[in-house]
N, C-alpha and C positions, 0 to 999 in steps of 0.2 A: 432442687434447691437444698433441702434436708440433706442426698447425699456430697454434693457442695462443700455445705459448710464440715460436712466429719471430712472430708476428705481436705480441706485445709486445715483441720484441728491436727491432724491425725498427723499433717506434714508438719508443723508446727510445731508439735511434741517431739516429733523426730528429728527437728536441727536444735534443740536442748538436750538431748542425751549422748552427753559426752566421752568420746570415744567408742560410740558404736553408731555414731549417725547412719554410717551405711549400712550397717544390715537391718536397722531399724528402718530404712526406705526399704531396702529391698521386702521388708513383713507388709507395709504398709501398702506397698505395691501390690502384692498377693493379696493383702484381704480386700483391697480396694478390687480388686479384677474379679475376685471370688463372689463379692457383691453385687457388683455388674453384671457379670452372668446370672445370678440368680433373680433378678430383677427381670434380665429382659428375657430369662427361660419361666418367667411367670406369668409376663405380661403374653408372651406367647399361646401358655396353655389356657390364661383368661380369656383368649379370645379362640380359641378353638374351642372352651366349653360353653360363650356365650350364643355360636353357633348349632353346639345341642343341644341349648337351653339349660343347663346343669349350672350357666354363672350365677343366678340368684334363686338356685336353691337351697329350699330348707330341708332341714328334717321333719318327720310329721309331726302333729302335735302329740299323738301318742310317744313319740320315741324324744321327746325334746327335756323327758326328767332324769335323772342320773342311772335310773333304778329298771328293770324291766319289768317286774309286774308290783303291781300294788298291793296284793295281798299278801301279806306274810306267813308262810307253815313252818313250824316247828319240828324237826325232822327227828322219830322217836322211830324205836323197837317196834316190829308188831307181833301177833301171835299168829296171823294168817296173814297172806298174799293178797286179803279183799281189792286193796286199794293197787295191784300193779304195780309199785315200787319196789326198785331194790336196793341193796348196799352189797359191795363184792361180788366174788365172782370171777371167772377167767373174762378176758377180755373179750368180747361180744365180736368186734370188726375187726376186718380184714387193715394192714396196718396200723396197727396201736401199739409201735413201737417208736422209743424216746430214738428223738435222729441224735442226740449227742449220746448214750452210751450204746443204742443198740438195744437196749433190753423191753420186755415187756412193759405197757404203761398198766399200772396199779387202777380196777376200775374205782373208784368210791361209788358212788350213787350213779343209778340208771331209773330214768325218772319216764314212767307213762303219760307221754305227750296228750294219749287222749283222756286225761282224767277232764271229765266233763268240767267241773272247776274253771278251769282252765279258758277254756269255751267263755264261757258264762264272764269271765272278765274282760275276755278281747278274745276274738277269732285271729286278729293279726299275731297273737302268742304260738309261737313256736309252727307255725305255719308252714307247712310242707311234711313237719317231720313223724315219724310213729315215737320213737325215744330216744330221750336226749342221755348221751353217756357221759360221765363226768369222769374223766379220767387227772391223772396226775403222774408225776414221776418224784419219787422220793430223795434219789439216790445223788442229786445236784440242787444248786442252787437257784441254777437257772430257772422258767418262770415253765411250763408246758400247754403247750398251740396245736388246737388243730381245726380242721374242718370237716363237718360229718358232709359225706359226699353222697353216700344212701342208709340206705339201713342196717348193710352190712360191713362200709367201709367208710374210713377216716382217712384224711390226709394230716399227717403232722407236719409242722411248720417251725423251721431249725430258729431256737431263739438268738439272740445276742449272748454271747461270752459274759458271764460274771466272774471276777477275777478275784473280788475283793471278800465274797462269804461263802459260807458251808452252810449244807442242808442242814435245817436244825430238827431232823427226822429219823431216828434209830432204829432197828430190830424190826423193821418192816420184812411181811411174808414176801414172797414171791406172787400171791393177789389173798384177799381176804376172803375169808367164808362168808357166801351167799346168805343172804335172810334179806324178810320181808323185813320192808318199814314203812311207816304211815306217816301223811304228811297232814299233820292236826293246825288247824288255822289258830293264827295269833291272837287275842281280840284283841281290836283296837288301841282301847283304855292300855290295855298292858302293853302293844307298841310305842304309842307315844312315851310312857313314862321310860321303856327301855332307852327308845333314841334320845331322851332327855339325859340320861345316865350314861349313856354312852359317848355323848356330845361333852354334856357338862360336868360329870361323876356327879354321884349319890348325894352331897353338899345340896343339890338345888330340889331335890326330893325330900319330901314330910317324912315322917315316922309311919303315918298310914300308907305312903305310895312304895316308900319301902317295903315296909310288912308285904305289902300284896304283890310285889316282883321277888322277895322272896317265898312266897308262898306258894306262886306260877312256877318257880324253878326247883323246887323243891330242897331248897337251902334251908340247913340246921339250924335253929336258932344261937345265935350268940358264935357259932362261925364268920371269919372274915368273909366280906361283900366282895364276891369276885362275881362278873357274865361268862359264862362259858355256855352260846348258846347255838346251837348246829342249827340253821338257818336255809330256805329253800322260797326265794320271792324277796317281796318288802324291801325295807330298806335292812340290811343285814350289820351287825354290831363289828366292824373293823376295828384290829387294834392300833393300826395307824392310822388311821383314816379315810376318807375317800378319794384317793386319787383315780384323774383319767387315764385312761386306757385305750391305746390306739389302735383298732383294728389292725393286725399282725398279717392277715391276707393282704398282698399286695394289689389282686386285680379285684377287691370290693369296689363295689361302685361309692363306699363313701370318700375315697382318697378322690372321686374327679366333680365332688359335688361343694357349687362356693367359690369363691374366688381365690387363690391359693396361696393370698399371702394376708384375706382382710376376714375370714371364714371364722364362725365361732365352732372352735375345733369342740369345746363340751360338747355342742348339740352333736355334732357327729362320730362324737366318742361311743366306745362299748360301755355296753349298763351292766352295772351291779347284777348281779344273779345269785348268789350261795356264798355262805362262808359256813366250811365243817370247820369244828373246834373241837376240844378235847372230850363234851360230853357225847360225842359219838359212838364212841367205844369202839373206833380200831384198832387193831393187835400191832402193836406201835408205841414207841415212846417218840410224843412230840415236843417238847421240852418249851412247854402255853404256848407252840405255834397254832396259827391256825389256814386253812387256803380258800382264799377267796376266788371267787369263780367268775369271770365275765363272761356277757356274751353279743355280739355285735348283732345290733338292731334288721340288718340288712342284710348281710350273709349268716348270719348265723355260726360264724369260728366261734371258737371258746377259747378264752386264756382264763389258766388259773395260776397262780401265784400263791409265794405262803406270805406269812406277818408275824411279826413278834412283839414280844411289848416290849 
């Protein structure tokens, strides 16, 4: 019925437009064919995944909030190695090179999967892995994909062409010097007021909730109110905000779960994971970018991406 009526609008606009009725039928004929098969190459695969039961599944309830873990760490310097975490370093696995220029992928953070933490908020967290590597590639615009395959290999995942921007990333090494770092948990109190400030700026914050997010970050008094906050969990402080993110792995099992045109594509979106920002301290001019890090609930790819303000 629905496509019916657009496909009599759609003819109907096309004998008004004067002196190109024909190739205006002839579009209208394409997109009309182009929708047709997409419909009935849906209704197809709706019914081959009704038959593996994947047509009216969900995601779980664990994996159905934007974010992958609920706790938020604050990712600083440390003095020792206690805690297992790293920052830089030569690339750890076999494959950690960018498929568009070829070159080594820059590690940022290598995070110990078994920090008991972890555990203690979900076993379903990070499940399979010993450590999760965070890598990136400076050198383009494009976004950087991969899948950690074992412990000492990654598969990288060719993104889409960006045509229209430049990496906004300078004077990066050829990888960063290794050092421990610690991943200090947020309190609460000081989460909500960030996401509040980060949601709605500083305007909807007191003078005391201020004071105490400045005091958490260690901002000068009577310095401009800027977040610059290296991020590891929670909900992490985006300069653009949160958008979804579609598993980049073609053969995830989330691309065959749902019905494939009625499917709440959030619930089976990648969750938020990490944004580094400029108080990181890597040997880099970022010029206030920062990259945000996802990671898909089910296979576990990684896309990160940068953001600007």
């Amino acid at each position: 019925m629905i496509r019916d009526k657009l496909a009599d609008l759609l003819h109907f606009l096309a004998g008004i437009v004067s002196g190109h009725s024909v190739q205006v039928e002839k579009d209208v004929t394409q997109i009309l064919r182009q929708a047709n098969k997409r419909y009935s190459d849906s209704e197809k695969e709706a019914k081959r995944r009704a038959k593996l039961g994947l047509l009216f599944e969900n995601a779980p309830s664990r994996w159905q909030s934007c974010y992958y873990m609920r706790q938020a760490y604050r990712v600083l310097p440390a003095d020792n190695p206690v805690q297992n975490h790293w920052r830089g370093g030569s690339p750890r696995h076999a494959g950690a090179r960018c498929p568009l220029c070829g070159k080594p992928l820059l590690l940022f953070w290598d995070i110990d999967c078994q920090d008991p933490r972890f555990g203690q908020e979900s076993p379903e967290l990070f499940s399979g892995l010993e450590r999760l590597p965070l890598y990136y590639c400076c050198r383009h615009p494009e976004p950087t994909a991969y899948r950690i395959v074992s412990t000492d290999r990654i598969q990288p995942i060719r993104p889409d062409p960006v045509t229209c921007e430049e990496s906004p990333f300078q004077d990066y090494p050829d990888e960063f010097e290794k050092r421990p770092i610690s991943l200090d948990p947020i309190p609460r109190e000081i989460e909500n007021l960030l996401m509040i400030a980060n949601h709605f700026y500083f305007l909807w914050l007191n003078d005391e909730e201020r004071e105490r997010i400045r005091e958490y970050l260690g901002e000068k008094e009577g310095r401009p109110f800027s977040i610059h906050l290296s991020q590891f969990g929670g909900v992490p402080g985006t300069l653009q905000g949160h958008s979804g993110v579609t598993c980049p792995n073609t053969t995830c099992d989330t691309h065959k779960m749902g019905h494939p045109l009625a499917r709440n594509e959030r619930e089976f979106a990648m969750k938020e994971l990490a944004v580094i920002d400029m108080d990181a301290g890597f040997e880099m001019k970022t010029n206030c970018a920062q990259i945000v890090f996802h990671i898909c609930w089910k296979c576990q790819t990684i896309h990160a991406g940068y953001q600007c303000d």
